[in-house]
Wavefront OBJ file of the C-alpha trace (Angstrom):
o trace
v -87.401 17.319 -59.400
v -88.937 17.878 -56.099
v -88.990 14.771 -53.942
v -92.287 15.903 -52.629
v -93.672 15.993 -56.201
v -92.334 13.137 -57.779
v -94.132 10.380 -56.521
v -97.529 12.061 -57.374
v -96.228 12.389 -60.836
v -94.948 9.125 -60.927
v -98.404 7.586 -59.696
v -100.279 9.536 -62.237
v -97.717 8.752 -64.864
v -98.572 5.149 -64.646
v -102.167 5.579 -65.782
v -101.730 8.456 -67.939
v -98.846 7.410 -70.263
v -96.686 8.843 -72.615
v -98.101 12.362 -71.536
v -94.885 13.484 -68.999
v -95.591 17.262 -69.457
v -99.185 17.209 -69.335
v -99.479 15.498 -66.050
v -96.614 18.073 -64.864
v -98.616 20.804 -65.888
v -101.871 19.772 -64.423
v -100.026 18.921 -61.426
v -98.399 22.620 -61.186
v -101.731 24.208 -62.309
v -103.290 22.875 -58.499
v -99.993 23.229 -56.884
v -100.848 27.426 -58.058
v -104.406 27.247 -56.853
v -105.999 27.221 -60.520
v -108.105 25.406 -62.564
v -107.637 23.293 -65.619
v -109.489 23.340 -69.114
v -108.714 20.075 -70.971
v -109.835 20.575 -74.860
v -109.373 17.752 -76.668
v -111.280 14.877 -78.559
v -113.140 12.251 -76.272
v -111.482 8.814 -75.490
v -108.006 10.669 -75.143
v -107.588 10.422 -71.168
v -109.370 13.272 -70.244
v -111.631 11.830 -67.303
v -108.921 9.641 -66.755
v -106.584 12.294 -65.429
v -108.703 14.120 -63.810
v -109.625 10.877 -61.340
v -106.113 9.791 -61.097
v -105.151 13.194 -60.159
v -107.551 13.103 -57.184
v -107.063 9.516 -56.166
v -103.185 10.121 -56.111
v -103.801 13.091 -54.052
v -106.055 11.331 -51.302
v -108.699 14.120 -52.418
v -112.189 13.897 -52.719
v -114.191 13.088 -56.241
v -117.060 14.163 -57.958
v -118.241 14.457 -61.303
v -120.703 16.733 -63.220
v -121.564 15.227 -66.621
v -122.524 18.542 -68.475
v -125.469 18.409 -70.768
v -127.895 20.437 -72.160
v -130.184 20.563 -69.606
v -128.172 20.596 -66.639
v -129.527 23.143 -63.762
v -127.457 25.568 -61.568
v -128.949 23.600 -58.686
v -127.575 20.097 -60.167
v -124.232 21.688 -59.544
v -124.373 23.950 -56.435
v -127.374 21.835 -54.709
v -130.860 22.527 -53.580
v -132.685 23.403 -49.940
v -135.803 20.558 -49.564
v -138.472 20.803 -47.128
v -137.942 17.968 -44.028
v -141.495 17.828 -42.608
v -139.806 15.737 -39.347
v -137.871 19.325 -38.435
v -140.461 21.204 -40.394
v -137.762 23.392 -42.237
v -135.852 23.419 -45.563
v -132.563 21.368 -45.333
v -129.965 22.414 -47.732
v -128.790 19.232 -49.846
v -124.966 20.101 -51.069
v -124.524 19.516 -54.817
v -121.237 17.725 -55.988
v -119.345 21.317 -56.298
v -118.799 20.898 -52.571
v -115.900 18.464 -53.438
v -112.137 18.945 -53.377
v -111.942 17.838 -57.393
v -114.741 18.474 -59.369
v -114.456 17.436 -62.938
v -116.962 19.216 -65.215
v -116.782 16.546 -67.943
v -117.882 18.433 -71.236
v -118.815 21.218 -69.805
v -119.228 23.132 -73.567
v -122.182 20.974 -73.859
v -124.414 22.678 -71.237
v -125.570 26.013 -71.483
v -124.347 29.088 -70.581
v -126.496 29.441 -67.620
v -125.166 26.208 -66.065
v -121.880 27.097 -67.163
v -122.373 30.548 -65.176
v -123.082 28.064 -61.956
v -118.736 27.643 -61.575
v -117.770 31.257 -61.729
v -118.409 31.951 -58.233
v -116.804 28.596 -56.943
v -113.887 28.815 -59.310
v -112.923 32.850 -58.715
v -113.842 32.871 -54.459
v -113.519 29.158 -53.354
v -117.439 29.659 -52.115
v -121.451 29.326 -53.301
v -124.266 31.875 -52.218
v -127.460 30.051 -52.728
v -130.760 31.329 -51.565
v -128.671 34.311 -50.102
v -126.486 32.518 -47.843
v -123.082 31.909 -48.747
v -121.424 28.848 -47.950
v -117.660 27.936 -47.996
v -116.407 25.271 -50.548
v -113.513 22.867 -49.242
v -110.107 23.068 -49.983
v -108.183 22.142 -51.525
v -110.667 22.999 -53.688
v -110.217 22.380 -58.245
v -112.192 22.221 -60.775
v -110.548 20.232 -64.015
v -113.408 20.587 -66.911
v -113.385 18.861 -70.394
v -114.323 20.757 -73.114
v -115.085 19.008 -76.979
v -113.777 21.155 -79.529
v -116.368 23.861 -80.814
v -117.128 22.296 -84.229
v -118.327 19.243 -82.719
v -122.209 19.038 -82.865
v -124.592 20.407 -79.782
v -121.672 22.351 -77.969
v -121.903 26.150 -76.611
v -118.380 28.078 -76.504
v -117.476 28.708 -73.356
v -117.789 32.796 -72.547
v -114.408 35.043 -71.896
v -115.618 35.404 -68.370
v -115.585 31.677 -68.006
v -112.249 30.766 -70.178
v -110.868 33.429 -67.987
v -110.955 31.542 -64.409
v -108.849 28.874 -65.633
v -105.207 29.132 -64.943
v -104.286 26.716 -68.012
v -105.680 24.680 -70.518
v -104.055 21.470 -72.029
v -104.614 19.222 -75.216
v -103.436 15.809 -74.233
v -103.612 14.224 -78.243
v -102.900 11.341 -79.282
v -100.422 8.715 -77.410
v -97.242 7.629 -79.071
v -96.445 4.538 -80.654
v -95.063 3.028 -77.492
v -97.377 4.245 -75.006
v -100.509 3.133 -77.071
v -99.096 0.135 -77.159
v -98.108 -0.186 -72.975
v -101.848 1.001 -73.004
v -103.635 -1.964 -75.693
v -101.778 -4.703 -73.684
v -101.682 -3.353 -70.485
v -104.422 -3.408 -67.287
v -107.543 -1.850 -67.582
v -107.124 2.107 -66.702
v -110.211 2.202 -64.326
v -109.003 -1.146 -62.267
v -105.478 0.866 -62.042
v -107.170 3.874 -60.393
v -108.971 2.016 -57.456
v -105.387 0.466 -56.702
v -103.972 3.510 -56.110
v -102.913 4.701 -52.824
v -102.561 8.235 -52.354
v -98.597 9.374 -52.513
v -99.704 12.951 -50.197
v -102.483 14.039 -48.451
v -105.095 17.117 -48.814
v -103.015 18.638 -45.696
v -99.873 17.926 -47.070
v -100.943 19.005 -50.551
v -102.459 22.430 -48.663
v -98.686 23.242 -47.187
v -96.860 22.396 -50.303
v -99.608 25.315 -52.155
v -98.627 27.491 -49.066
v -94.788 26.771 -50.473
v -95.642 27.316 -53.743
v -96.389 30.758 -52.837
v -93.321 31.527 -51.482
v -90.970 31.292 -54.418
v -89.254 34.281 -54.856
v -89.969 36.271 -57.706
v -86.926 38.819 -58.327
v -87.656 42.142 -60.000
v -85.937 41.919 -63.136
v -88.148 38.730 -63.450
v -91.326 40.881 -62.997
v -89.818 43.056 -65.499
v -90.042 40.406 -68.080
v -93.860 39.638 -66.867
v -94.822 42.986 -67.733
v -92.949 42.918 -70.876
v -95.167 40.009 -72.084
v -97.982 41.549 -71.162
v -97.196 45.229 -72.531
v -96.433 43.094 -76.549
v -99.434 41.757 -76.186
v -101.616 45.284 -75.491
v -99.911 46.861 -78.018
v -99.063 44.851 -80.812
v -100.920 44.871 -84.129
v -100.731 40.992 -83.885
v -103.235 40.489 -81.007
v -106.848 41.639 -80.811
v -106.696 42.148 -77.294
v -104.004 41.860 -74.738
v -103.511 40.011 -71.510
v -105.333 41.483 -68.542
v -103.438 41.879 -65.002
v -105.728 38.445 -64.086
v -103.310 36.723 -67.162
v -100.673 38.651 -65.870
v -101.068 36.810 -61.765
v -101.634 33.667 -63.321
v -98.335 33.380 -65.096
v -96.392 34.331 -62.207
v -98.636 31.987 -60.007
v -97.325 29.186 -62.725
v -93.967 29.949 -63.081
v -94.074 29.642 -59.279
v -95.490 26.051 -59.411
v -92.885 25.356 -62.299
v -90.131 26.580 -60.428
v -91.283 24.678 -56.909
v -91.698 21.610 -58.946
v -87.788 21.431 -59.993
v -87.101 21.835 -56.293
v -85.643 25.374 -56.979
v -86.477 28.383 -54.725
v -86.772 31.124 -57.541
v -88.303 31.655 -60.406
v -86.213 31.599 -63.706
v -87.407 32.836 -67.385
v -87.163 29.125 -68.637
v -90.060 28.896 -65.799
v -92.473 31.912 -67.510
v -91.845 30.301 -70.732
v -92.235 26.679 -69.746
v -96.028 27.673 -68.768
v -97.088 30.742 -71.247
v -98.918 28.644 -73.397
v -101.248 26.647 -71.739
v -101.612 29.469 -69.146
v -101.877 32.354 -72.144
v -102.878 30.667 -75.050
v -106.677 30.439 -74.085
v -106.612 34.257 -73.513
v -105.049 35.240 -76.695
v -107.300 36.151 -79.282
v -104.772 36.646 -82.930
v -105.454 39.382 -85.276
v -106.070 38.256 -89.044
v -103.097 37.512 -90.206
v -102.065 35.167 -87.385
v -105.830 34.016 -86.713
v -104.999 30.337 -87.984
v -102.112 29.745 -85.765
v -102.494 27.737 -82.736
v -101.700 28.828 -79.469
v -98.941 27.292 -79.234
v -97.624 28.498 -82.000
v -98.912 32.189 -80.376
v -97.366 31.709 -77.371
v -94.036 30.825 -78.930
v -94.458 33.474 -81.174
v -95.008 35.998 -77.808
v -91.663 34.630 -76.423
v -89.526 35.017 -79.792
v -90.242 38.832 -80.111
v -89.902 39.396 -76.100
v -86.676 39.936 -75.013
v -85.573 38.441 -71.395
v -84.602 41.976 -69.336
l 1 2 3 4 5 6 7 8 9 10 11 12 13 14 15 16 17 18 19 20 21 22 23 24 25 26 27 28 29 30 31 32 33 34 35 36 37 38 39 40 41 42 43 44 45 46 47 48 49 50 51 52 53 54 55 56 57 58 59 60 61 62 63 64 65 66 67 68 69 70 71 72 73 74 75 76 77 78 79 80 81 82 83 84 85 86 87 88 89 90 91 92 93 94 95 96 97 98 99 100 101 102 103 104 105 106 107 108 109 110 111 112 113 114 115 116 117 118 119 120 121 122 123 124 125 126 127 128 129 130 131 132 133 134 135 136 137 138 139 140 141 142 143 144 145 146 147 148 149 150 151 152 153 154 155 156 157 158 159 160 161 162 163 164 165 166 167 168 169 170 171 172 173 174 175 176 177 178 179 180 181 182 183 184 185 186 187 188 189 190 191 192 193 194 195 196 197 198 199 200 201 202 203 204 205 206 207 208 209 210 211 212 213 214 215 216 217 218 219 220 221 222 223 224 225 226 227 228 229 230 231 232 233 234 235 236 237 238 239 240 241 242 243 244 245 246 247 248 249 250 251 252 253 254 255 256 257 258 259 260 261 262 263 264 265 266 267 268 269 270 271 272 273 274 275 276 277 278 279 280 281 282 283 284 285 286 287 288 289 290 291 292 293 294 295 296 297 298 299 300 301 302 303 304 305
């Protein structure tokens, strides 16, 4: 493990317990400049990861409870007349944070939804024809109820597209629900902690990130993923090239994370799922499997070149 890594996972470890590889891959899904979709049932941790995440990071906070009638301008901000000055003055909305969680954010509709593309895909806002530059780091972590729960709206492709993974976190284990029942209260936990690197420091190790070397024969294999999923009867449609980036981009991450200076196949297949699986879309005969069970499915039938 990376020694630059480890204490951020071990800070977020002890709030979020029992969920190693979840923090990991939230933690590897900023480290690639992404965005994280969290579907899952509420009172699992959600909101509680994404707040320990920032606090451990020394980042700043906000969030955007998503509802159903949630405005663009609740997220991106609004421009209010000053009579002192006697011009509008642009008040920012919470986007203009370095973590933005958009708790529930299948429970607005798709016009507020439609408020993140521009801030998740370019790092910036135009509003009222100006365009204004969003911090960095900048991520967005959103929540999302599962789509038979009552008064949510699925999230378009579009949308599901601009995140680099999404996670289920689930239930905790025996052990860890119990370390959790008899243990501090999570909230009190997260205003103790200090901050194991800061937004600078986080900034050059994203920089690093990008520098893992990515041999050809490993690109090979990339495009072999992608190729089984275009043209396989098993799949309604295949990955796109923007899939194709943001397994690479994770595999990266992954690879950075073990302290290792190259990207392996055990990396591409350590992140397919969470970084494929909300992109997949199975034909008939496969449509009840999860995807999980897709992604693993997508790695049995690939060969490694």
């Amino acid at each position: 493990m990376n020694p630059e890594i480890r204490p951020v996972l071990t800070a977020i470890g002890r709030i979020i317990l029992g969920k190693e590889r979840q923090v990991r891959l939230t933690c590897a899904c900023l480290l690639a400049r992404g965005h994280l979709l969290i579907e899952d049932l509420p009172g699992v941790g959600k909101t509680t990861l994404a707040h320990a995440l920032a606090k451990a990071l020394g980042l700043d906070f906000q969030r955007v409870q998503f509802t159903s009638d949630l405005l663009p301008a609740d997220i991106l901000g609004v421009s209010v007349f000053d009579r002192e000055s006697g011009a509008f003055k642009f008040h920012p909305g919470p986007i203009f944070s370095q973590v933005v969680l958009a708790d529930e954010v299948n429970r607005a509709t798709p016009k507020a939804q439609s408020a993140l593309l521009e801030a998740m895909e370019e790092h910036q806002v135009t509003i009222e024809g100006e365009t204004r530059r969003l911090p960095e780091p900048f991520f967005v972590i959103a929540t999302q109820n599962p789509s038979h729960q009552v008064g949510t709206f699925p999230l378009p492709e579009s949308q599901l597209d601009r995140f680099l993974m999404r996670i289920q976190l689930g239930y905790p284990d025996a052990a860890a629900e119990r370390a959790l029942l008899s243990g501090s209260e999570r909230r009190d936990m997260i205003d103790e902690l200090a901050p194991a690197i800061d937004p600078q420091g986080l900034i050059e190790l994203q920089r690093r990130v990008r520098e893992v070397h990515a041999a050809p024969a490993l690109l090979d294999y990339v495009q072999a993923l992608l190729a089984h999923t275009r043209r396989s009867a098993d799949f309604i449609t295949g990955l796109s090239p923007r899939a194709g980036l943001s397994l690479l981009n994770a595999a990266r991450a992954w690879a950075f994370m073990d302290g290792r200076s190259a990207v392996l196949p055990e990396d591409l297949q350590a992140v397919l799922p969470p970084v494929a699986g909300h992109r997949l879309h199975a034909a008939n005969g496969y449509a009840r499997l999860s995807s999980d069970d897709l992604a693993g499915k997508l790695i049995a039938e690939v060969a490694i070149p």
